[in-house]
ZALUMTOR-589875 format. One record per residue (C-alpha): z, y, x; residue number from 1. Coordinates in pm, 1 decimal, m for minus. Each point is the difference from the previous one (the first is absolute). Layout:
<sites>
<z->Z; y->Y; x->X; drennu->NUM>
...
</sites>
This chain:
<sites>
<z->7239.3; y->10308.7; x->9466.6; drennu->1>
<z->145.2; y->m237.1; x->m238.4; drennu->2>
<z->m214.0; y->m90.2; x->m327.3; drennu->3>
<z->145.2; y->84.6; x->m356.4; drennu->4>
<z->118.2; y->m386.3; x->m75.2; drennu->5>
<z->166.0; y->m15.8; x->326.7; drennu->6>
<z->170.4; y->393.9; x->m92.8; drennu->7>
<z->68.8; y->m165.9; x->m353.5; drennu->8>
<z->135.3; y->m303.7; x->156.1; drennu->9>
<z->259.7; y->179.1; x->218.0; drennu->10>
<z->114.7; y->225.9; x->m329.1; drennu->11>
<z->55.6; y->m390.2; x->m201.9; drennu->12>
<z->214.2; y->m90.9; x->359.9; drennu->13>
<z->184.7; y->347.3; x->m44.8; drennu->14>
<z->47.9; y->m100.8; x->m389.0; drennu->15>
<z->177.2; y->m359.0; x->88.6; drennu->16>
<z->198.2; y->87.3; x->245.8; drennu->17>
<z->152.9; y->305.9; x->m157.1; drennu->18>
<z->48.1; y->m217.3; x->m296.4; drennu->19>
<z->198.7; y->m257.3; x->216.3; drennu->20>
<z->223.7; y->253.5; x->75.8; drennu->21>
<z->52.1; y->159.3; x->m326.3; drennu->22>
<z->41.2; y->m284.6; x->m175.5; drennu->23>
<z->335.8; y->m79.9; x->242.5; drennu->24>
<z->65.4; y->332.5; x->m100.5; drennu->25>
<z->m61.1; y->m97.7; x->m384.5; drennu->26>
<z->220.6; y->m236.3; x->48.8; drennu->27>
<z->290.5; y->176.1; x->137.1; drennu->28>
<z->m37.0; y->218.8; x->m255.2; drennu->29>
<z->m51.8; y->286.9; x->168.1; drennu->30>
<z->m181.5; y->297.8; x->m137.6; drennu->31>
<z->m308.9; y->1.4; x->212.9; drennu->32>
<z->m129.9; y->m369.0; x->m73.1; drennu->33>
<z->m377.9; y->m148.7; x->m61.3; drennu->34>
<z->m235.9; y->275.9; x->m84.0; drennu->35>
<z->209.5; y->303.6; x->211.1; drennu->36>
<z->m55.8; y->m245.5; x->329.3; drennu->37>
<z->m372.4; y->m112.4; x->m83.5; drennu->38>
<z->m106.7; y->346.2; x->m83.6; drennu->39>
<z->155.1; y->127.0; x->327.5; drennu->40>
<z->m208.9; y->m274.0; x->200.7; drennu->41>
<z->m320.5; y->76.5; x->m182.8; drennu->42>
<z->83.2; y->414.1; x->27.6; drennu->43>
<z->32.4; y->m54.2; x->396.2; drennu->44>
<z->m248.7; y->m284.7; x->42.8; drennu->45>
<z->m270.0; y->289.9; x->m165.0; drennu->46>
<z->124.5; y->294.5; x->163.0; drennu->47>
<z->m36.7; y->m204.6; x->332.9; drennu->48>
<z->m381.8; y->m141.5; x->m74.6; drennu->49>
<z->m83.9; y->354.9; x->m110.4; drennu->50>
<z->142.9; y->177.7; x->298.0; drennu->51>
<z->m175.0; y->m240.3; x->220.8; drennu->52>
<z->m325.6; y->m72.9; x->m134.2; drennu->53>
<z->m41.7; y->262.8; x->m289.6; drennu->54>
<z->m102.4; y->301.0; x->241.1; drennu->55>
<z->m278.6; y->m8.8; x->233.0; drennu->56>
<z->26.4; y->286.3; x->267.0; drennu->57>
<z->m337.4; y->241.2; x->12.3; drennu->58>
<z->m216.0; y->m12.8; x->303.4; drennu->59>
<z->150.3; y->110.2; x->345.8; drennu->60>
<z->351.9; y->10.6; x->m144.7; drennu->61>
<z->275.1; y->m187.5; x->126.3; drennu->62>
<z->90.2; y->m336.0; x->m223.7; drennu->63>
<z->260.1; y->47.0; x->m338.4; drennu->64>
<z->334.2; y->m135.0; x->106.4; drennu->65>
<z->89.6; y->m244.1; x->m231.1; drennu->66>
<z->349.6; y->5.8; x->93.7; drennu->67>
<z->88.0; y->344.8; x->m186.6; drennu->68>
<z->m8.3; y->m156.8; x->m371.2; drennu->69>
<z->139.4; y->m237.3; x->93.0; drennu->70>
<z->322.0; y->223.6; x->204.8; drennu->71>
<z->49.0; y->177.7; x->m352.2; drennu->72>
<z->63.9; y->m369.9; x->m142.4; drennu->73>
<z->325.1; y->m17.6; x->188.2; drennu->74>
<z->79.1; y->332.6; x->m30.1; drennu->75>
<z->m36.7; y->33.7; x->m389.0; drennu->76>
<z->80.6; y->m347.4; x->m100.5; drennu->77>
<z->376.2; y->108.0; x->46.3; drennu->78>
<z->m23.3; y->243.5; x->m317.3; drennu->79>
<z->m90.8; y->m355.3; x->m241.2; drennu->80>
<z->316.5; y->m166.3; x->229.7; drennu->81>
<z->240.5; y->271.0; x->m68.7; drennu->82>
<z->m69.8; y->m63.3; x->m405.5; drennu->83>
<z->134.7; y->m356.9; x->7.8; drennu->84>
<z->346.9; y->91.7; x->123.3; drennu->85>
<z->250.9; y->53.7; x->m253.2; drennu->86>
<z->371.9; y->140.6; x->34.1; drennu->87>
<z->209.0; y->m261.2; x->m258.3; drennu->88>
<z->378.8; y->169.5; x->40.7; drennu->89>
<z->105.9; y->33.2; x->356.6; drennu->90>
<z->m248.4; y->m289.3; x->78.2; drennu->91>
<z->m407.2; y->40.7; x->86.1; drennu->92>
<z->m232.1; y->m236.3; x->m103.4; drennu->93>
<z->m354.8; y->m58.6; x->140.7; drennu->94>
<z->9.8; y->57.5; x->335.4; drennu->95>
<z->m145.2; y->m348.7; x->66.0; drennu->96>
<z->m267.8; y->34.8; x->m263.9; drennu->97>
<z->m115.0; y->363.8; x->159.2; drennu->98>
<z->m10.0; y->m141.5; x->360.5; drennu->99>
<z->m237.2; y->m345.4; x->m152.1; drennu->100>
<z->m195.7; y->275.8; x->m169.7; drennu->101>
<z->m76.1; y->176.6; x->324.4; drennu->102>
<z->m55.3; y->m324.9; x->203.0; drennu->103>
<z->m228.4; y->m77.4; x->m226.1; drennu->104>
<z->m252.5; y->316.1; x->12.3; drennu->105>
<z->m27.6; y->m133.3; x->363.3; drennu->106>
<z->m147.0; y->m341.2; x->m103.3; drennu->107>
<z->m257.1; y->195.0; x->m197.4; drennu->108>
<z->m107.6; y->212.2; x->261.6; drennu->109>
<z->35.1; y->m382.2; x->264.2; drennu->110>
<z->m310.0; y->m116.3; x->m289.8; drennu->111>
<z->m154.1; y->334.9; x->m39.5; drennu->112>
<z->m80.5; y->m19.1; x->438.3; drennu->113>
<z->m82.0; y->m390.7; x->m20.0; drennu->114>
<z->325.9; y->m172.8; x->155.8; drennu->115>
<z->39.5; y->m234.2; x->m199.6; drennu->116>
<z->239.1; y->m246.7; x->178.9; drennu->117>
<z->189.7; y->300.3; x->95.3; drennu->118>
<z->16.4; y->57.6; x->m393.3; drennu->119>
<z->83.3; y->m325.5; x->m145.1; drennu->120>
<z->320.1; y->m53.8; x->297.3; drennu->121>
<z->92.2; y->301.6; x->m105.5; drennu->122>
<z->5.1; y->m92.8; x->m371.5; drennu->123>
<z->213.4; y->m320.0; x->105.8; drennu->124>
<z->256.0; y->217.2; x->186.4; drennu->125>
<z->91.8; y->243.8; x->m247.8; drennu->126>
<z->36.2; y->m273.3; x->m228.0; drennu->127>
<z->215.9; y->m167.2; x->266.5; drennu->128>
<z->178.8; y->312.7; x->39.2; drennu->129>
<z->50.8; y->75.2; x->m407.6; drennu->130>
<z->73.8; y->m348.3; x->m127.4; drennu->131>
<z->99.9; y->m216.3; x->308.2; drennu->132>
<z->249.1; y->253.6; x->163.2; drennu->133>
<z->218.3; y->m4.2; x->m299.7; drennu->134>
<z->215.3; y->m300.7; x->144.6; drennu->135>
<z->71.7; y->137.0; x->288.7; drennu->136>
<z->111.6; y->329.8; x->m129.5; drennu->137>
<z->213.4; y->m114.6; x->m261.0; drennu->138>
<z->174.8; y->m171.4; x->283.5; drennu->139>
<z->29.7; y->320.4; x->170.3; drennu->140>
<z->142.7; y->121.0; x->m263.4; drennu->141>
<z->271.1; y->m224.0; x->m26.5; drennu->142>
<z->168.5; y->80.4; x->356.7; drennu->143>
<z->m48.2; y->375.9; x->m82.6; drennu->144>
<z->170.5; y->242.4; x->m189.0; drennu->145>
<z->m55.5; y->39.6; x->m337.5; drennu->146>
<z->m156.6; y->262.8; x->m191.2; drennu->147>
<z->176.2; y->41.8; x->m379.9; drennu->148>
<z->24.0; y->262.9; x->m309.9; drennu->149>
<z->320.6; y->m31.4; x->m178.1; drennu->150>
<z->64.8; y->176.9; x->m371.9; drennu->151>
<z->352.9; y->86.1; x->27.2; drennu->152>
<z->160.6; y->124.3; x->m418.1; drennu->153>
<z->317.2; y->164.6; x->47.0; drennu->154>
<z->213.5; y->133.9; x->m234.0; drennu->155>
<z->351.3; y->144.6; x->21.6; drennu->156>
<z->150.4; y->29.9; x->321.6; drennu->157>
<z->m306.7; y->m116.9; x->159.0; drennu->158>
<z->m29.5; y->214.9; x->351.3; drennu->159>
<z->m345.2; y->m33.5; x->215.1; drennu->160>
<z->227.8; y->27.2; x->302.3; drennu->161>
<z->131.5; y->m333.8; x->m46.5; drennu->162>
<z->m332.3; y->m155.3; x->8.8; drennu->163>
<z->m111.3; y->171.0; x->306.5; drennu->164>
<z->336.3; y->m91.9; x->151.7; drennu->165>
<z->m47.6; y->m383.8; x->m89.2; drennu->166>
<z->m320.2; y->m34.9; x->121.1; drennu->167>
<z->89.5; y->188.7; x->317.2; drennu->168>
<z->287.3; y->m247.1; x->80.1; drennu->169>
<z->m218.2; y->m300.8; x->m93.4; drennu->170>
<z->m275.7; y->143.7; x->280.5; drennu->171>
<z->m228.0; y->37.8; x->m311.8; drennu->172>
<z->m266.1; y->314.5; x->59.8; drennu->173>
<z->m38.4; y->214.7; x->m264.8; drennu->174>
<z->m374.6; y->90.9; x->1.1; drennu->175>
<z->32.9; y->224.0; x->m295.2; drennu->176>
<z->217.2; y->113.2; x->m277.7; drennu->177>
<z->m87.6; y->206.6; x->m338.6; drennu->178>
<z->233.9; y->33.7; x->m272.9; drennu->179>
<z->m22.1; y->84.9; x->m367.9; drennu->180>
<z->210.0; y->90.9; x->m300.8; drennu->181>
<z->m120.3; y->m155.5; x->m379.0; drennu->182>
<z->307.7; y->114.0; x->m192.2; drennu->183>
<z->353.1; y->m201.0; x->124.3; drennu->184>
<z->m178.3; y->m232.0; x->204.7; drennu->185>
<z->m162.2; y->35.7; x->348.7; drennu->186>
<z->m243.1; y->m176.1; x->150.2; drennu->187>
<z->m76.1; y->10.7; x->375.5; drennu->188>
<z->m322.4; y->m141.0; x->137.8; drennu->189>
<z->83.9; y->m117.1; x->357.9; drennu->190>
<z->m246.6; y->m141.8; x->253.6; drennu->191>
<z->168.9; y->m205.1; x->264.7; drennu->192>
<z->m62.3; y->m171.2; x->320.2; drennu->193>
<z->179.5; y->m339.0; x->57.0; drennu->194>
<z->70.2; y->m171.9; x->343.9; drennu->195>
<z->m131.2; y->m307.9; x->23.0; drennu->196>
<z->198.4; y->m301.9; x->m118.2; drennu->197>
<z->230.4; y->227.0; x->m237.9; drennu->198>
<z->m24.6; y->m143.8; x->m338.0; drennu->199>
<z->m152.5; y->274.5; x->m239.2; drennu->200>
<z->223.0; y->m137.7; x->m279.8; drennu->201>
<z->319.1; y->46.2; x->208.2; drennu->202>
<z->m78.0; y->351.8; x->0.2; drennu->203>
<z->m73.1; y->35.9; x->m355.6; drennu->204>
<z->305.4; y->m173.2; x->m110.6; drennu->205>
<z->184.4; y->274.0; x->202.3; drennu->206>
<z->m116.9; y->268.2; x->m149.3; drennu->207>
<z->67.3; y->m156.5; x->m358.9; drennu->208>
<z->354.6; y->6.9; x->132.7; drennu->209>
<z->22.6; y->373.6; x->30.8; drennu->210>
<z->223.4; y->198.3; x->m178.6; drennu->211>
<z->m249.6; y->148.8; x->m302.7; drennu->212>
<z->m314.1; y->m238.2; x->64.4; drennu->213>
<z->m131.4; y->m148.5; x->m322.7; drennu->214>
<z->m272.5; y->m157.2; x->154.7; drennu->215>
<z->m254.0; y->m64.7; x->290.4; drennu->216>
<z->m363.5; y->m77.4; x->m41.5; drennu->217>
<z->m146.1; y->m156.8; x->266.6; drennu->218>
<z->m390.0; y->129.7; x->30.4; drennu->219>
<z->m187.9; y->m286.1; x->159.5; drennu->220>
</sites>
């Protein structure tokens, strides 16, 4: 069995390299950054150490399993991840941030059982995959289609059909439309998918061109 320091010393290892992590995090301004990620570590580092070497079995019985703790990690580490998504409009926000926080736990648990090469290259590749991915899929991004909310204000003579019909002939998809009255004026929020290499200002000046349209905010 391990002594205390070396226990201690593999909780300080869980400590720095959730902090790595949620400082990129901090830094993208995300709302799981510094303390969420080290606290996550340290929580799964401890649960591991105690599962593994905080029971001994009584004589003549079979030996604890030190894997069950350590199963309700995954498990119940999704309830923390779920928190730091947020809905923003049509769009949803965190997805990245709940998946780090998750990949994380597991380098807790890598310290908590010793592997600590295992650990530390994990650490590096989910800092790859956060920070040194983002080239690549803005680039993606660029030959795709492209995902926009539009704030349409009509006022008189303003028809949704001629929206729907415009963005039907230019191939745009409407993802979603929802419409509401605030006196004479409507204003239609409108969440659109753009084929790739279609200007999203060619579109907008379209729809400032139909009959009724006072004006089109584009929701970046």
């Amino acid at each position: 069995m391990p002594t205390d320091l070396e226990l201690l010393g593999r909780l300080g290892l869980a400590l720095l390299l959730g902090g790595v992590v949620g400082a990129e995090r901090t830094l993208a301004d995300q709302p799981a950054g510094l303390r969420t990620h080290v606290l996550l570590t340290l929580g799964a580092c401890l649960f591991t150490l105690v599962s593994a070497y905080g029971f001994e079995a009584p004589a003549g019985s079979p030996p604890a399993d030190p894997t069950r703790i350590a199963a309700q990690i995954v498990s119940g580490i999704g309830f923390l991840g779920g928190g730091a998504i947020l809905r923003q409009g049509l769009n949803v926000r965190g997805l990245t941030t709940a998946a780090s926080i998750w990949a994380t736990a597991s380098i807790g648990v890598a310290v908590g059982a010793g592997m600590y090469v295992i650990s530390v290259g994990a650490t590096v590749l989910i800092l790859v995959s956060l920070a040194g991915l983002k080239f690549p899929r803005n680039l993606l991004r660029r030959v795709s289609v492209s995902r926009e909310e539009l704030v349409i204000r009509g006022g008189k003579g303003f028809r949704l059909e001629t929206v729907t019909d415009l963005a039907k002939a230019d191939g745009v998809t409407v993802r979603r439309l929802e419409s509401e009255r605030d006196g004479d004026e409507e204003r239609v929020l409108l969440a659109v998918r753009i084929p790739a290499g279609y200007p999203t200002e060619r579109f907008l000046a379209k729809l400032n061109e139909l009959p009724g349209v006072l004006g089109v905010d584009w929701e970046k």
